[in-house]
C-alpha positions as CSV (number, residue, x, y, z in Angstrom):
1,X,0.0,0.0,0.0
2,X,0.9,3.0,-0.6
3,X,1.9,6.0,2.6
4,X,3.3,9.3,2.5
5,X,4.8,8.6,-1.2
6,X,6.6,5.1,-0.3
7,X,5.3,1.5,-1.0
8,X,5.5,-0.3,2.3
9,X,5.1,-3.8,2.2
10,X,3.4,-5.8,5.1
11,X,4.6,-9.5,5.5
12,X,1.8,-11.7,6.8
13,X,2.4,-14.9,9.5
14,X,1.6,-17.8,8.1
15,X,-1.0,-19.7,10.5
16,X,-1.1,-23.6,11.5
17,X,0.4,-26.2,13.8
18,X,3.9,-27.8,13.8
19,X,4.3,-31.4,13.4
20,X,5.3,-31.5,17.0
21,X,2.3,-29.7,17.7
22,X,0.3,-31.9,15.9
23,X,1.8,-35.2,17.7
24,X,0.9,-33.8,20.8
25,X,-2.5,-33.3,20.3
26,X,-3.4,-36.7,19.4
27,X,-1.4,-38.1,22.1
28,X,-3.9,-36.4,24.6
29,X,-6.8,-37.2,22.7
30,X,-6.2,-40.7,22.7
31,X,-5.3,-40.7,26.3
32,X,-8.6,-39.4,27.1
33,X,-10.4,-41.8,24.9
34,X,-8.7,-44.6,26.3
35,X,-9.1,-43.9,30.1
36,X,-13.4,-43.1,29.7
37,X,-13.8,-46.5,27.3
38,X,-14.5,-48.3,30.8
39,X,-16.7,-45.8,32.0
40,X,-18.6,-46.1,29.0
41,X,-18.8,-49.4,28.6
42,X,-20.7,-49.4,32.0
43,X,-22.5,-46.5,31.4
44,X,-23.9,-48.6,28.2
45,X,-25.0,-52.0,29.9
46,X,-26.6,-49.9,33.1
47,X,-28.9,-48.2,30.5
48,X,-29.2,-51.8,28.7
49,X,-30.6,-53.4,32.1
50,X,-32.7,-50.5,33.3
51,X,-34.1,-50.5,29.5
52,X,-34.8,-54.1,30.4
53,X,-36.2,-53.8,33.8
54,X,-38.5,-50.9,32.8
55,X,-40.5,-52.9,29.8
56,X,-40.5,-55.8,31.8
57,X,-42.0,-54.1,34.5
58,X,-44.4,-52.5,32.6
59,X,-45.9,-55.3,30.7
60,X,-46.0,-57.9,33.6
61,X,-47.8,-55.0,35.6
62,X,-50.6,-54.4,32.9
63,X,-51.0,-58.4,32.6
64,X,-51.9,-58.3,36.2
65,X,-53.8,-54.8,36.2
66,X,-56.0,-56.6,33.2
67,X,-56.3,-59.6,34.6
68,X,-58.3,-57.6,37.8
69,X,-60.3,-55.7,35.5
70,X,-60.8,-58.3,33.4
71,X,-61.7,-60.6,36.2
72,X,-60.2,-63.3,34.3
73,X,-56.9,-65.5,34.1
74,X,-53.9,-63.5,32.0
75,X,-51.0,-65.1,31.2
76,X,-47.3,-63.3,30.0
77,X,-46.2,-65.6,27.2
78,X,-43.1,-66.4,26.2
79,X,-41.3,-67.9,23.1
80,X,-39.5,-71.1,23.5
81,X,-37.7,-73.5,20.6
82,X,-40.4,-75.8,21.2
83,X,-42.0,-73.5,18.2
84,X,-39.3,-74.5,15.7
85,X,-39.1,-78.1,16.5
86,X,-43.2,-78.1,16.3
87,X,-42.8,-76.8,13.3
88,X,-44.5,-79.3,10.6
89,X,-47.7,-79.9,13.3
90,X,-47.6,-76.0,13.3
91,X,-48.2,-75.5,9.7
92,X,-50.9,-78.8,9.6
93,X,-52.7,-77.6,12.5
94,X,-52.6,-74.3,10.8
95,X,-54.1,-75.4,7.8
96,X,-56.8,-76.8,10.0
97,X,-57.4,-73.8,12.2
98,X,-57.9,-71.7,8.8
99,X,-60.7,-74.1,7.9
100,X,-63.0,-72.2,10.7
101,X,-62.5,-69.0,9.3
102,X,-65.2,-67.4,5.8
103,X,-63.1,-68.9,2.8
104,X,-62.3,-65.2,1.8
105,X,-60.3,-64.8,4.8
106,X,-58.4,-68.2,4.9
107,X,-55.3,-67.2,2.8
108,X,-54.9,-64.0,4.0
109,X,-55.4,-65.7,7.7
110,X,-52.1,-68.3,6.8
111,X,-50.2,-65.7,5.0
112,X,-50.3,-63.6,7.8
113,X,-49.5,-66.6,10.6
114,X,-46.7,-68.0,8.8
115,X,-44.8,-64.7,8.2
116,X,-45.5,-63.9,12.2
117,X,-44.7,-67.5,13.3
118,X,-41.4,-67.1,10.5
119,X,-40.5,-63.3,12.9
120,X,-40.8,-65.3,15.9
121,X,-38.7,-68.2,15.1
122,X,-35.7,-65.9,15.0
123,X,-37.0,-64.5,18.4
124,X,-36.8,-67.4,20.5
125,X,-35.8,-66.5,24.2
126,X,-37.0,-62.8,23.2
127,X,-40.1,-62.7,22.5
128,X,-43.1,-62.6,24.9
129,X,-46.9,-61.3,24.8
130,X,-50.2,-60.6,27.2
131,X,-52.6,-63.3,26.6
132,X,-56.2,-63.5,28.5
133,X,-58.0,-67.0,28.6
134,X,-61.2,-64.7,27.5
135,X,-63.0,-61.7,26.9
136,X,-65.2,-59.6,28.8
137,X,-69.0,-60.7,28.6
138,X,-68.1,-64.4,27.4
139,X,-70.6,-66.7,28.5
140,X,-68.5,-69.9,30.8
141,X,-68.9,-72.2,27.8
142,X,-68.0,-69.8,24.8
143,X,-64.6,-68.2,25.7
144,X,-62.8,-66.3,23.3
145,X,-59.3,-65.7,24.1
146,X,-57.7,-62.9,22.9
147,X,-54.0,-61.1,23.1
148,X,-53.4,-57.5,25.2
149,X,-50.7,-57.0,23.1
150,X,-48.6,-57.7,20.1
151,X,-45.5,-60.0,20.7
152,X,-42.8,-57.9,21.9
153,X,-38.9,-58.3,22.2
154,X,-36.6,-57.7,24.7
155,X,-33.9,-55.2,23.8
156,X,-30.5,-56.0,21.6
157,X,-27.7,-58.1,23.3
158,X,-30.1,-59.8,26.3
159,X,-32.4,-62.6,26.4
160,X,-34.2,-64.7,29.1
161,X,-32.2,-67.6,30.4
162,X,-33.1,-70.7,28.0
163,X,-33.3,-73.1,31.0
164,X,-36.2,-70.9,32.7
165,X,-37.9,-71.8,29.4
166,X,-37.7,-75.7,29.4
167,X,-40.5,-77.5,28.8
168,X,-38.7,-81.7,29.6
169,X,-39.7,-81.2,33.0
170,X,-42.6,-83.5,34.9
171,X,-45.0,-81.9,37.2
172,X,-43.7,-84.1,40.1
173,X,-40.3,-82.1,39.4
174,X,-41.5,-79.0,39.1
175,X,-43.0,-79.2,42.3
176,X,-40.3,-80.6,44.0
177,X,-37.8,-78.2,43.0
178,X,-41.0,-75.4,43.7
179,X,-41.1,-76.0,47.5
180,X,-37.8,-77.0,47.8
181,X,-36.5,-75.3,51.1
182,X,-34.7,-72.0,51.2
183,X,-33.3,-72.7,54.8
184,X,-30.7,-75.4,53.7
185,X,-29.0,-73.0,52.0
186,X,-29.8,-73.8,48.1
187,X,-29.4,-70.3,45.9
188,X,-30.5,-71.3,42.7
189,X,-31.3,-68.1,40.7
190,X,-32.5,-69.8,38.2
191,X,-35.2,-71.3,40.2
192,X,-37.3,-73.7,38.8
193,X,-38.5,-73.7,34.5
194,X,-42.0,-72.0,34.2
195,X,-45.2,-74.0,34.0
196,X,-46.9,-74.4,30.0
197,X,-49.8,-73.5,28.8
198,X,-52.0,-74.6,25.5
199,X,-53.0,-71.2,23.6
200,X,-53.6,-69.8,20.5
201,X,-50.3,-69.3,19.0
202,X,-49.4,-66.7,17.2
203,X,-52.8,-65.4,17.1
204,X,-55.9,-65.5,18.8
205,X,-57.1,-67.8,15.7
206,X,-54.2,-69.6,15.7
207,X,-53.9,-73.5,16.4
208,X,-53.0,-74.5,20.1
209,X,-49.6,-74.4,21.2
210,X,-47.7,-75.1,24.5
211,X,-45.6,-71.8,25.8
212,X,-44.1,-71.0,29.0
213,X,-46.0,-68.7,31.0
214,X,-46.3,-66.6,33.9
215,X,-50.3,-66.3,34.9
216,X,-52.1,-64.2,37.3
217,X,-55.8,-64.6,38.0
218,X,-58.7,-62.4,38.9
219,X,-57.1,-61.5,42.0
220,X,-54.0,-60.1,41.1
221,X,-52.2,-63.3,42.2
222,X,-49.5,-65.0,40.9
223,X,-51.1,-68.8,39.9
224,X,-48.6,-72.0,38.2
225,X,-51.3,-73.4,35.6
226,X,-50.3,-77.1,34.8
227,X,-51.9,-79.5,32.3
228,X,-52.8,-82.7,32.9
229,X,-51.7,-85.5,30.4
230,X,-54.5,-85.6,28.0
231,X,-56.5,-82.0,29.5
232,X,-56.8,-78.8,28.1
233,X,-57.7,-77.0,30.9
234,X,-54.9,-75.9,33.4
235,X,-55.1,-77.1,36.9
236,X,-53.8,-73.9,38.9
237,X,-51.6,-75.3,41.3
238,X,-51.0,-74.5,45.2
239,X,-47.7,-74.2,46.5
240,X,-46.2,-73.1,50.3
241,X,-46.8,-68.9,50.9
242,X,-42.8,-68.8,51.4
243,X,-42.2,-69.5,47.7
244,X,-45.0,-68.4,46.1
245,X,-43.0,-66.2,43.4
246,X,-41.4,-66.4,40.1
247,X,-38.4,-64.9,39.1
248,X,-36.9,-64.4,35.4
249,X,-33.5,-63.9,34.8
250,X,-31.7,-62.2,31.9
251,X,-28.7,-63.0,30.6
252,X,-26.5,-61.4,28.2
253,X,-27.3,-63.2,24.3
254,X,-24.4,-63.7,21.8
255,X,-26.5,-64.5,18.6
256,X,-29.7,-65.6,17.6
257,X,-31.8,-68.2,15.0
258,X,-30.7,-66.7,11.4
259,X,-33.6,-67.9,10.1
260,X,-36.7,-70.6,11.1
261,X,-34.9,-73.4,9.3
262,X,-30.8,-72.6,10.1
263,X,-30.1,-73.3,13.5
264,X,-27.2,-70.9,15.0
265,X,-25.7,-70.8,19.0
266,X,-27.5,-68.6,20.9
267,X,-25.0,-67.9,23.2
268,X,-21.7,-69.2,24.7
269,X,-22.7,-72.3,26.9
270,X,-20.2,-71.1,29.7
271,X,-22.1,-67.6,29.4
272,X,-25.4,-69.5,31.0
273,X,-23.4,-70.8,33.6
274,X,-22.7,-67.1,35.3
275,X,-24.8,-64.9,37.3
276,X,-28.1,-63.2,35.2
277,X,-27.5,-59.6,33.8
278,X,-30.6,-59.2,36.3
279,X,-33.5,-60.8,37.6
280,X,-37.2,-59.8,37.4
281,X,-39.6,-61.1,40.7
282,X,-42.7,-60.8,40.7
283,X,-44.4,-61.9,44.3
284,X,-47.2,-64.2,44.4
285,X,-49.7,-62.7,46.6
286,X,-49.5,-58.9,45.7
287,X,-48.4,-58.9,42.3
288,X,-45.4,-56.7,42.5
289,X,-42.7,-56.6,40.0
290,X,-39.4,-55.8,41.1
291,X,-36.1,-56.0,38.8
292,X,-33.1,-57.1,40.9
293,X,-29.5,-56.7,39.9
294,X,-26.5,-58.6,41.8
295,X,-28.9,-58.5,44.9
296,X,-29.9,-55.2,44.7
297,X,-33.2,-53.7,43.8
298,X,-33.2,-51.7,40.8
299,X,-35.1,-48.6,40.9
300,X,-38.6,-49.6,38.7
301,X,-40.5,-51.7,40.8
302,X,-44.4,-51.6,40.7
């Protein structure tokens, strides 16, 4: 530019960072990322069990809520393999169930089974739904049961533990291992596989179908509903006050089905073996639904 006459020339500073600079800066950076990793690691499996505890909650509390109002027996049901090794008497009895139904609505009917039957094969140890034995204003002899809710899933990376879900159990088992005594010391969190149920699977149309269940009748009470050999009515059975709950535990799931007719692990067998992510109880007199996590209480309780 241009003063008194004379052209002075201004020299600008180059900006930016030296190498040296540079290395430094990173250096921190990946200090800081590598000290909070832990801390967010944790941070990310606390808000994966409360996430867990919270739906669980929720949905065992409106099956018993319903069940009052409702003045009726609903059950929480819950997706087992049986459903994938039942596969072919799924699809026959299917066929058969369709049969009942105004001919216009027997494809649509299967189409619509099959693909929800195909989501829930891949969902096995996942997947549970509100079921009620009837609904309001059926006469005794003309029940029609019906679903609260649509199958739902339990969040990404958790799954209920397989064994609760067993079905090769005999009744005489079940009720041994049901009033077994806490006094001599046994701990099993696991506890003992839930009781089965015939319903209408995946639908209220659909054909019969035994699932593990957890049941509450018109009183708000926690009830085990086990079938006779050859019944299809549930005997409700009666076990000592001191154990009358049912707890579900959650552990941590390392895969799932691919698809309904490839078979992959579910999760490491040693995994099964180690203490639940968390454990849901619900008591058998009042109902309430508590999530408990390495023998603490978690916060949503009902």
């Amino acid at each position: 530019m241009l003063k008194n006459g004379q052209t002075v020339k201004m020299k600008e500073r180059e900006g930016g960072f030296t190498l040296i600079e540079l290395l430094v800066v990173f250096t921190i950076i990946g200090l800081i990322a590598a000290l909070s990793m832990p801390a967010l690691k944790g941070f990310g499996q606390g808000n994966l069990v409360n996430n867990v505890a919270r739906q669980l909650t929720d949905d065992i509390s409106l099956a018993r809520s319903r069940a009052i109002s409702d003045r009726c027996t609903v059950y929480v049901l819950f997706v087992s393999t049986n459903i994938y090794w039942e596969r072919n008497q799924f699809q026959s009895r299917l066929n058969q169930a369709a049969m009942e139904l105004p001919a216009m609505e027997r494809q649509r009917f299967i189409q619509s089974s099959r693909l929800l039957w195909t989501n829930l094969a891949q969902q096995q140890y996942t997947a549970y739904a509100v079921y009620a034995s009837r609904t309001v204003g059926d006469q005794p002899a003309q029940r029609k049961p019906r679903y609260l809710t649509e199958w739902k899933v339990l969040p990404d990376g958790v799954m209920f533990h397989p064994y609760k879900l067993t079905n090769n159990v005999t009744r005489e088992y079940w009720l041994n291992e049901k009033t077994r005594q806490r006094s001599s010391g046994f701990t099993n969190w696991i506890e003992t596989p839930l009781p089965h149920v015939d319903v209408h699977f995946p639908n209220a149309k659909g054909p019969l179908m035994s699932l593990p269940c957890i049941a509450f009748n018109y009183r708000g009470e926690l009830v085990f509903p086990w079938l006779a050999t050859g019944s299809t009515k549930p005997e409700f059975l009666s076990v000592p006050s001191w154990c009358d709950y049912e707890v579900l535990p959650i552990v941590k799931a390392g895969g799932f089905y691919s698809a309904p007719v490839d078979l992959v692990e579910i999760t490491p067998l040693a995994a099964l073996e180690r203490p639940p992510l968390m454990r849901i109880r619900i008591d058998g007199k009042t109902g309430k639904v508590s999530a408990l996590q390495d023998e603490t209480r978690v916060d949503f309780q009902e």
